[in-house]
N, C-alpha and C positions, 0 to 999 in steps of 0.2 A: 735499348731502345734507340732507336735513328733519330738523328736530331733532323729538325722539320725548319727547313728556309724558305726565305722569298724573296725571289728577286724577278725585280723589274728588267733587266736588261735582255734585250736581242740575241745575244750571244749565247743567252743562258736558254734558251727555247730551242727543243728540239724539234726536229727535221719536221717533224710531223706535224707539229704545231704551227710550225711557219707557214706549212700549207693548208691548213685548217683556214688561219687566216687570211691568207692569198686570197683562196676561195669563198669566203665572205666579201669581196672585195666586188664592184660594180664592171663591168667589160672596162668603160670609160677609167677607170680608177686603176687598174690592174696597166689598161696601156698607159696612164701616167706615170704610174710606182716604176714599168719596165724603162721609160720613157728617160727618166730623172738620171738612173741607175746607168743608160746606154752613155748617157751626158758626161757623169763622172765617171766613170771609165776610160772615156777618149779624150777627156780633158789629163787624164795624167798617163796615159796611153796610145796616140793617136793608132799606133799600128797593130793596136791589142788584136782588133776582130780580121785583121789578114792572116798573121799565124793561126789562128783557126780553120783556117780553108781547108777543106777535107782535100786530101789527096788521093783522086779517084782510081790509080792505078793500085792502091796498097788496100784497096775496099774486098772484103770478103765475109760473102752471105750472101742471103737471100734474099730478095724485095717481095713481097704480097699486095699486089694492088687489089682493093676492092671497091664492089661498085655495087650503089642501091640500084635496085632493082626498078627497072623504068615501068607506071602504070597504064 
């Protein structure tokens, strides 16, 4: 028989559940949570989000733009 835990901690919730939660979360709430997170990051990383920058010459695929239909 499997032994049966629980834990409270963040770390221990999977992927899915964290977006379960996400999604219980208010627009307003959700740009807070992102808001907070963007803070501390550049507070111990100022140039985190520059290495990011996509580098448009190494991009390969597709794009699909779609558009609602106008009434």
């Amino acid at each position: 028989m499997a032994k049966v835990t629980l834990s409270s901690e963040f770390i221990d919730e999977s992927l899915a559940d964290k977006a379960r939660w996400f999604a219980t979360l208010t627009f307003e709430q959700r740009l807070a949570w992102l808001d907070e997170w963007t803070e501390i990051i550049l507070q111990n990383d100022p140039t985190f989000f520059e290495r990011l920058k996509p580098d448009d010459s190494t991009f390969q695929g597709t794009v699909l733009v779609l558009r609602k239909k106008q009434r």
